[in-house]
C-alpha positions in Angstrom: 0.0 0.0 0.0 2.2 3.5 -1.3 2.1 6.2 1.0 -0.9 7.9 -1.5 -3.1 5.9 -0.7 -3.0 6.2 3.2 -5.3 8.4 4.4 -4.1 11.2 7.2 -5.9 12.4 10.1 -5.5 14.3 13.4 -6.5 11.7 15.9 -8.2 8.6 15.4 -10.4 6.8 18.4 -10.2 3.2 18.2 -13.6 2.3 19.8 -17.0 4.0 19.7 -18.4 3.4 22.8 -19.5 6.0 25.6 -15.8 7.0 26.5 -14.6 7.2 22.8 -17.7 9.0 21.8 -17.6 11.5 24.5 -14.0 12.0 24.0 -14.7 12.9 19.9 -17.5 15.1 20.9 -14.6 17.1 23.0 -12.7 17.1 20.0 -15.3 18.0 17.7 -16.1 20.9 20.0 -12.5 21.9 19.6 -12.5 21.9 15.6 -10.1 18.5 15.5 -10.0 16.4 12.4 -10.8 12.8 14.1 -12.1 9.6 12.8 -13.8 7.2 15.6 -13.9 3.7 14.4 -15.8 0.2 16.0 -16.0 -2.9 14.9 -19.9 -2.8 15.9 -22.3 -1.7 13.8 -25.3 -0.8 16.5 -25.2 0.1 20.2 -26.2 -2.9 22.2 -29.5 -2.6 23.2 -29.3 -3.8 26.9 -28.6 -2.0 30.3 -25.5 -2.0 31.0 -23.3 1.0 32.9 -26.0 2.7 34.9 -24.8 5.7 37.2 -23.9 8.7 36.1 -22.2 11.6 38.5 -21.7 15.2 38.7 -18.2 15.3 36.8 -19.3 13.5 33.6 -22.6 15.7 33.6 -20.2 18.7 34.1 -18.0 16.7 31.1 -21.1 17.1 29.0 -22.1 20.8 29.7 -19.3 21.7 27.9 -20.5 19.8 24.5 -24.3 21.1 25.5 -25.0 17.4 25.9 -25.9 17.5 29.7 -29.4 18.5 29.2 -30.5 16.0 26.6 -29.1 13.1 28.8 -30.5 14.4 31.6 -33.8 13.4 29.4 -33.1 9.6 30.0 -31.9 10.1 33.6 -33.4 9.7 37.0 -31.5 12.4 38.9 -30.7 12.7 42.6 -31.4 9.3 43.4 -30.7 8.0 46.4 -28.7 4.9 47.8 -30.0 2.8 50.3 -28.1 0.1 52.6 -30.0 -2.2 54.3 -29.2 -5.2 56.9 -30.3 -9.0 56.6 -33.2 -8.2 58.9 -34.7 -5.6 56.2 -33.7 -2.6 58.3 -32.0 0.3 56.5 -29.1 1.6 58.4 -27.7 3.9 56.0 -29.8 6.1 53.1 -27.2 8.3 50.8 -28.5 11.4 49.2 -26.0 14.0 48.7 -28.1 17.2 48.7 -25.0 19.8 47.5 -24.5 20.4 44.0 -21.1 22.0 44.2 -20.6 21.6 40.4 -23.6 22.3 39.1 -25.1 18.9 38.9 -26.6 16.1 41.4 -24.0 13.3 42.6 -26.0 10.2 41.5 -28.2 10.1 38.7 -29.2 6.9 37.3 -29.2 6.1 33.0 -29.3 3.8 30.6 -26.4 3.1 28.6 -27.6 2.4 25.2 -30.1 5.3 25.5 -27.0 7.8 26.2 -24.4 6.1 23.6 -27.4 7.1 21.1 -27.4 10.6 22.5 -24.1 11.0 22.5 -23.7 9.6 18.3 -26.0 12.0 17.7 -23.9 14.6 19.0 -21.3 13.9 16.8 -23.7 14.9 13.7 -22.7 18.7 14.8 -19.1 18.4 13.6 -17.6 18.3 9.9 -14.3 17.5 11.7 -15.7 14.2 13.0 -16.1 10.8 10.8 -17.7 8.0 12.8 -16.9 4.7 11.1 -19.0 1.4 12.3 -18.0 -2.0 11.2 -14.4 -1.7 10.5 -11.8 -3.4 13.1 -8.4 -2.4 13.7 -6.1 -5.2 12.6 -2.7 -4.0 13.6 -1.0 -0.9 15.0 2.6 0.3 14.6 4.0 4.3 15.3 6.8 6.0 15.2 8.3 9.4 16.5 6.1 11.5 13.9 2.3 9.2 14.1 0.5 6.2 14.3 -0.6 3.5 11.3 -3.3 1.5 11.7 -4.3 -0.9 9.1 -8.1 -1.1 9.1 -10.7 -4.2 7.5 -14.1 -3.4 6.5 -16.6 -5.7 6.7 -16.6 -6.6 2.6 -12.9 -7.7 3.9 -11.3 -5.4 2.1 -8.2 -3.1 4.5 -7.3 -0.1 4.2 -4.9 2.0 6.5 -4.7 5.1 8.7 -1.9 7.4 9.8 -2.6 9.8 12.4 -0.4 12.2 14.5 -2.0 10.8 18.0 -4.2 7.9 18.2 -6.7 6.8 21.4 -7.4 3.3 22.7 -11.1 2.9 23.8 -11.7 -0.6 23.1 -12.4 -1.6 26.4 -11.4 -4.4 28.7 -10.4 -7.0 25.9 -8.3 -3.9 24.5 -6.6 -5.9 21.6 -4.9 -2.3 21.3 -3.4 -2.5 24.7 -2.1 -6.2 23.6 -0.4 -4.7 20.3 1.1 -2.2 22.6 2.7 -4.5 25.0 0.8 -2.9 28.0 -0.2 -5.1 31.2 -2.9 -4.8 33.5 -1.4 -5.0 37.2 -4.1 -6.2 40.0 -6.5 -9.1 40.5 -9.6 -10.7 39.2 -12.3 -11.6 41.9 -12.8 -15.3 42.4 -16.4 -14.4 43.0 -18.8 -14.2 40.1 -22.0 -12.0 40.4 -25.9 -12.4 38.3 -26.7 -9.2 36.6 -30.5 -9.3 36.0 -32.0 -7.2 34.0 -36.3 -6.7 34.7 -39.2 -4.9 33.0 -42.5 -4.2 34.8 -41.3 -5.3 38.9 -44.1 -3.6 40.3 -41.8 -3.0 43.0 -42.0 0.8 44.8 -38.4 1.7 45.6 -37.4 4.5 43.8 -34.2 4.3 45.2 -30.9 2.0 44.4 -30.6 -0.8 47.6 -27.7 -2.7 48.8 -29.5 -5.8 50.3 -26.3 -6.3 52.6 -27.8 -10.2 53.8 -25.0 -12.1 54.2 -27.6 -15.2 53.4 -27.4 -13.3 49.7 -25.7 -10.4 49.0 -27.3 -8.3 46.5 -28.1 -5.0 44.7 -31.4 -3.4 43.4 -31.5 -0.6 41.2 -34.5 1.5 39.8 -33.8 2.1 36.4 -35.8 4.5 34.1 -38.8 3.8 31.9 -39.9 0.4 34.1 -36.3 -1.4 34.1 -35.2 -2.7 36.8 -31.6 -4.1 37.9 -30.7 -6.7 40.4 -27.5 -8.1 41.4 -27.0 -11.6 43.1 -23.7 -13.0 44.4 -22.9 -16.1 43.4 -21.6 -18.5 45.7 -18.9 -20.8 45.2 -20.1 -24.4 43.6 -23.3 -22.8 42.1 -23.2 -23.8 38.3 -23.1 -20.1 36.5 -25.3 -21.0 33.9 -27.9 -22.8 35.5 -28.2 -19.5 37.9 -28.8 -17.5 35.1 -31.9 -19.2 33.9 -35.6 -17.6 34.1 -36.8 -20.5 37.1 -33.9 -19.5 39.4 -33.8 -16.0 38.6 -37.1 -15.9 39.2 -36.7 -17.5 42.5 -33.6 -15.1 43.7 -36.6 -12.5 42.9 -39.0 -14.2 44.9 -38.2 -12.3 48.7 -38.5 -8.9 46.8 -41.3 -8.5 44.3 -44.8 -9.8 44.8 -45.2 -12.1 41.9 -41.8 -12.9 40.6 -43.5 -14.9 37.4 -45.0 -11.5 35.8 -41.8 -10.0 35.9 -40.4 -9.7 32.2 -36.4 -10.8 32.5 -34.8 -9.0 29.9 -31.1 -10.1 30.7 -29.3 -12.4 32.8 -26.1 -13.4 32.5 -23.2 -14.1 35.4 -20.2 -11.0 35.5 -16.4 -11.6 37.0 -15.3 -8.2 38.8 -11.7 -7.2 38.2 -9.8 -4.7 39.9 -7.0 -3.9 37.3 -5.2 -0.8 36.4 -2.9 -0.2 33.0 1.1 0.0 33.9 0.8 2.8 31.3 -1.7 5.0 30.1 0.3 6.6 27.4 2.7 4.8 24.7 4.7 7.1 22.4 1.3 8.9 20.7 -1.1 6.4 21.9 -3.5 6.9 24.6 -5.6 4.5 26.7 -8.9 5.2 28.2 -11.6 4.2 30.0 -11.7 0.1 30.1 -8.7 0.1 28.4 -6.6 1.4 30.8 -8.8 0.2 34.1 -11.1 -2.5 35.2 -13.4 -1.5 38.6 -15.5 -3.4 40.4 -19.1 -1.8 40.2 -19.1 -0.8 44.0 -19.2 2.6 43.9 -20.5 3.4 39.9 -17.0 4.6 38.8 -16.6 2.1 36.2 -17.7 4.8 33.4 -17.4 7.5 35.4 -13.2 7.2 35.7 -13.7 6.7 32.2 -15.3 10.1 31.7 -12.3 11.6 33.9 -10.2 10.1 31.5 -12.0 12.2 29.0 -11.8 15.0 30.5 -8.0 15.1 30.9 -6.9 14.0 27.7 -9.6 15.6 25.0 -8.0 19.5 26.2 -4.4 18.0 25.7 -5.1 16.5 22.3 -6.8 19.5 21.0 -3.7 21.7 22.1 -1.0 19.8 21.3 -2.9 19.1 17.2 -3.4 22.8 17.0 0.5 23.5 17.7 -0.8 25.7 21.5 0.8 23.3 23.9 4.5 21.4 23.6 3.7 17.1 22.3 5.0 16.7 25.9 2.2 17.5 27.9 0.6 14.2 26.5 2.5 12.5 29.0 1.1 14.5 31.6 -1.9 12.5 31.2 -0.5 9.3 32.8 0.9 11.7 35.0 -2.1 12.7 36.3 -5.1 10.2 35.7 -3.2 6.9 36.9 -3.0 7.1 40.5 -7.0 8.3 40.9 -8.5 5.7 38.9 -6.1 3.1 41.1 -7.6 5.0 43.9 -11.0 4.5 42.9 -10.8 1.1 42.2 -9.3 0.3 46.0 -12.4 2.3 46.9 -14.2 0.1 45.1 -12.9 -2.8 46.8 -13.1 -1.4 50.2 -16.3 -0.5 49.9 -17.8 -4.1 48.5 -16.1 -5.7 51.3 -17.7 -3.9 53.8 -21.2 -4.3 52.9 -21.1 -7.9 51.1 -19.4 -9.9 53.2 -21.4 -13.4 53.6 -20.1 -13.8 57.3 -22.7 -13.3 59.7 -20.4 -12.2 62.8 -18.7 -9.3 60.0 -21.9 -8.3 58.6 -22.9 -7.5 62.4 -19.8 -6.0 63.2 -20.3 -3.6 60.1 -23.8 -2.5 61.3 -22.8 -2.0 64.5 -20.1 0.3 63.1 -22.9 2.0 61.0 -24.9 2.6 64.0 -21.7 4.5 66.1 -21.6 6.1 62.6 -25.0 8.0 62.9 -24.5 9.3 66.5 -21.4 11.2 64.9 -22.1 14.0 63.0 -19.0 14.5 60.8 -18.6 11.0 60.4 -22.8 10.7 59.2 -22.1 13.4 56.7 -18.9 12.3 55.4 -21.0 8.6 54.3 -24.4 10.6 53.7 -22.9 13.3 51.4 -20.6 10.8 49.8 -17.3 12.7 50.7 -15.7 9.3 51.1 -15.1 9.5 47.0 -11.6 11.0 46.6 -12.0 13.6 43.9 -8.8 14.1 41.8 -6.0 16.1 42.9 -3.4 16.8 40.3 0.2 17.8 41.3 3.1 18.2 39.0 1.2 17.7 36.1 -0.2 19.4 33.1 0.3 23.3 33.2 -0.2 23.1 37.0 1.4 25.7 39.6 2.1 23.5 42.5 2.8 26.6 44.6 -0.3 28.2 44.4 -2.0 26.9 47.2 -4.4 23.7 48.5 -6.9 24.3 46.0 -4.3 24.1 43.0 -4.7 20.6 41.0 -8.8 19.9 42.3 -11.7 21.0 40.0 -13.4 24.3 40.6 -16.9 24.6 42.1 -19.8 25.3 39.6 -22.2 27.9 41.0 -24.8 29.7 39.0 -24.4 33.7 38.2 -26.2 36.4 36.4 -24.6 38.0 33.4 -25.4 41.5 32.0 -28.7 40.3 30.8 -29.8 39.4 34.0 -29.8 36.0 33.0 -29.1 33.3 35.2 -26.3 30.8 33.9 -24.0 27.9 35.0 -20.7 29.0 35.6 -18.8 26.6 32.9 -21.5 28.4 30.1 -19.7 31.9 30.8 -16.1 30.2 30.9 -16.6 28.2 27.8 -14.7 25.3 26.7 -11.3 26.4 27.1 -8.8 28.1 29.8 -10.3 30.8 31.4 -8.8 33.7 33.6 -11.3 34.4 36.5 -10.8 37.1 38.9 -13.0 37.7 42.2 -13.9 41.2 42.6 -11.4 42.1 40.0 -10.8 42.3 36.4 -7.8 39.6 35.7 -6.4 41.4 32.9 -5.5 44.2 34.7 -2.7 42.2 36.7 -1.1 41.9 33.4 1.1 43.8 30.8 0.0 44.0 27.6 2.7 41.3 26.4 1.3 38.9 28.9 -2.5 39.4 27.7 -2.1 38.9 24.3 -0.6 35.9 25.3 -3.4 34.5 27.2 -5.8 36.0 24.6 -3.8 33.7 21.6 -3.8 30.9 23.2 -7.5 31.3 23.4 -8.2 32.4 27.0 -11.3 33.7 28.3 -11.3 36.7 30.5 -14.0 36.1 33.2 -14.9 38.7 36.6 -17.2 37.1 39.1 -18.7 40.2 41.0 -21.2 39.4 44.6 -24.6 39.5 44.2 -26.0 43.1 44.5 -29.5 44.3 44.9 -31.0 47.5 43.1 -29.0 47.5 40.0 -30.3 46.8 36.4 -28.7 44.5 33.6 -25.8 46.0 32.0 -25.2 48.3 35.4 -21.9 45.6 36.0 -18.4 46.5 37.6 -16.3 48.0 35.2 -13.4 45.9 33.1 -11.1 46.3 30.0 -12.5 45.1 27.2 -13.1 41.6 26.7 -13.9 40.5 30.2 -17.1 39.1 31.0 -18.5 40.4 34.3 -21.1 38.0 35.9 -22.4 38.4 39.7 -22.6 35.4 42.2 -26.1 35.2 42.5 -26.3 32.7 44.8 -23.2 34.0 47.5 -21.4 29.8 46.6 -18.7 31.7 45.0 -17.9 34.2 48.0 -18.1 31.3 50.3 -15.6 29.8 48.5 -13.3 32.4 48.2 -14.0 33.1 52.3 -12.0 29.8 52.4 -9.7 30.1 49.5 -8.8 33.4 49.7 -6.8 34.7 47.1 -8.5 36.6 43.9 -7.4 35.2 40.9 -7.6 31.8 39.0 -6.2 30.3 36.2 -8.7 27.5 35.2 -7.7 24.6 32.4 -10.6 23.6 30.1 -11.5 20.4 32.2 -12.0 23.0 35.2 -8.9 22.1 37.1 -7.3 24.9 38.7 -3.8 25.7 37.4 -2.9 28.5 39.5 -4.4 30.3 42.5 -3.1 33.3 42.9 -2.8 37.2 43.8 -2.3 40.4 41.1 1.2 40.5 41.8 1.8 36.8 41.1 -0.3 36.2 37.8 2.5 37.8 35.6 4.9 35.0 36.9 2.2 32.5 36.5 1.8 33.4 33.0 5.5 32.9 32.1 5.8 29.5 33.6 2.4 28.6 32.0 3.8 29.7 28.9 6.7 26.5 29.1 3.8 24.1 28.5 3.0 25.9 24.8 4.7 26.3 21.5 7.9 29.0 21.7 5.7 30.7 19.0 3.0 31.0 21.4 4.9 32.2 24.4 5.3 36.3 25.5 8.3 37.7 24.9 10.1 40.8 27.1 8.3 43.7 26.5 10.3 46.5 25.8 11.4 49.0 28.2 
């Protein structure tokens, strides 16, 4: 095959599920030439990931795709933990919203993979191919190849400057890379049963902690139903799985098991695995490529959607010549120890409430009960603050001296802009880096050598302002041209700048802070900022 014949791209996504879709929405949104291929021709139509949290909705905002999932959701639902005597000793239902969005919301996956195709119909840039598999994989120090077969048989191949792995837990792309998965695979299997029409009122997802039968119950939209059985050791896998025993398993929870319609059921191994790397030369792994979590805590597609977040900015920078090829690496850098630390989570947490020893499951809800006479400790499991959210240190375009709050995501309030509208935070930032200052106009902390700088590189200018009474639309606090004055309707802003108090932020495009800082400190901020992008995008002296 000559060199002619090879078609080029940008970035190609090798898989076209809900990870490497959402990732070429990003890049769509970002005006990249990519090409998302899958051996599949159709979504599966089944249930299959089913919780969705506040990062991947926040994710979605910025591709205006929040809202038309949030169609198929059940938002805000809550999680329930009972004992083997049918008492509930624990119900979850975090009731902040610190970025913009509820923690648990429930979905079904096929319904949002559609959503999320159709997305891809806004963007010229983005060619979604279905029924062609990736046969092979080489790269070198200038791109990837990847040979390609249709399903006529015929091949064809691809050369790209950065390619994605997002073929998921079988990842024959991680194979051709020579990358391992380092952990464990559970010895216990699990029955994932899939119902329409229960008749069964709990509007709520229960963890049925009976040590006689560990299981999991999950109200699903539009009548589905999920439950999840443990299966014990000696029980024949498939026989389990059949419509007379599953009906049976059913039996303790619904009133007449035989009306229920099973949809699915089929046994599941549990793997707690991470990726010894997430990044090889211009390759990239995501989602069930790079990890494998138990379904614990929901953060199977969730770290997925982190992965996402991190890499799609990076990609988009780098491909458009804005950032240095290096800051790919920061990826790795960044995303591998979270989703290890999810995944222990994970572990942690099933242990704890499916153990099948009687004496442990009563030690835990003992432990639950001192757990409830302590307020900190009720809120920390109530509000779910026992998930670690990312902290990013010596990564990408990160100031690791500016403070605690450098490396974590930013909150998402609402504000009011000039039209007295009221809008989510991220929809005034927009989908790149943004300059925010508290009570003051970021760009006046700079020269006019460093603006332009942050104004190339495609910066947003943004002045958050407290809420004030008695004054009009347009009546704002005044700021150079091209800053966009909001006022924190709501006071969540101020409260957080009560406890992080210094004025000014430099925010990445997946809402990390890079740099916390005062006036006098942004100029420096900028130039060390500026050794993550191309020397033709970085501010020189100004003369004297």
């Amino acid at each position: 095959m000559s060199d002619a014949t090879v078609q080029r791209h940008a970035v190609v996504i090798v898989g076209a599920g809900p990870n490497g879709v959402a990732l070429a929405n990003l890049l769509g949104a970002y005006g990249i030439d990519t090409v998302v291929v899958d051996r599949e021709r159709e979504i599966l139509q089944y249930p299959r990931a089913v919780g969705m949290d506040d990062e991947a909705l926040r994710l979605f905002q910025t591709v205006d795709l929040a809202q038309p999932l949030l169609r198929d959701m059940i938002p805000n639902i809550p999680l329930r933990m009972y004992r083997a005597d049918g008492r509930c000793f624990a119900h979850i239902q975090p009731l902040t919203r610190e970025l913009g969005w509820w923690r648990r919301n429930i979905f079904m996956q096929q319904l949002a993979e559609k959503t999320l195709r159709q997305g891809l119909r806004r963007y010229a840039c983005i060619d979604l191919r279905l029924g062609e598999e990736v046969t092979c994989v080489a790269q070198d120090e200038l791109g990837v190849t990847l040979t390609l077969r249709r399903a006529d048989g015929e091949a064809y191949a691809l050369r790209c400057d950065y390619c994605v792995a997002a073929d998921g837990g079988r990842s024959p792309m991680r194979d051709w890379l020579g990358v391992k998965l380092a952990g464990r695979t559970h010895a216990i299997k699990w029955l994932v049963v899939d119902v329409r029409n229960a008749q069964l009122d709990a509007p709520y997802t229960a963890l049925n902690c009976d040590p006689r039968r560990p299981n999991v119950c999950i109200h699903l939209p539009y009548g589905y139903r999920r439950w999840e059985f443990m299966v014990f050791a000696g029980e024949d896998e498939k026989a389990i799985a059949e419509d007379a025993s599953v009906r049976r398993l059913l039996a303790p929870y619904v009133a007449d098991p035989d009306a229920v319609e099973i949809v699915r059921a089929r046994t599941y191994t549990h793997h707690s695995r991470v990726a010894d790397r997430f990044v090889v030369g211009r390759v990239a792994l995501i989602g069930d490529a790079a990890h494998l979590s138990p379904p614990w805590i929901g953060q199977g597609l969730n770290a997925g959607l982190r992965d996402v977040g991190n890499l799609a900015w990076k990609l988009a920078g780098i491909v458009r010549e804005q950032l240095q090829p290096e800051v790919l690496q920061t990826y790795e850098r960044e995303r591998h120890a979270h989703a290890k630390a999810m995944i222990d989570l994970a572990d942690a947490f099933g242990a704890m409430l499916m153990p099948t020893n009687r004496a442990h499951a009563w030690l835990r809800d003992r432990l639950f009960s001192l757990m409830r006479l302590l307020p900190g400790a009720k809120d920390y499991v109530l509000q779910m603050r026992f998930k670690p959210m990312p902290r990013y240190e010596g990564g990408g375009v990160v100031d690791s001296d500016g403070g605690p709050m450098v490396g974590r995501m930013l909150i998402q309030p609402d504000v009011e802009d000039d039209t007295g509208a009221r809008r989510k935070l991220d929809d005034v930032l927009g989908p790149w880096f943004a300059l925010i200052g508290w009570q003051a106009d970021p760009q006046a902390a700079l020269n006019d050598v460093e603006r332009a700088f942050w104004r190339d590189l495609g910066a947003r200018f943004v002045r958050i302002d407290r809420a004030r009474s008695g004054r009009g639309p347009g009546e704002r606090a005044s700021a150079m041209p091209g800053t966009v004055c909001v006022e924190d309707i709501d006071n969540h802003f101020a409260d957080w700048m009560a406890a992080h108090p210094r004025p000014l932020i430099v925010l990445r495009p997946d809402r990390y802070i890079a740099a916390h800082c005062d006036a006098s400190q942004l100029p420096g901020v900028t130039r060390r900022f500026a050794a993550f992008t191309r020397p033709a995008a970085q501010p020189q002296p100004q003369a004297a």
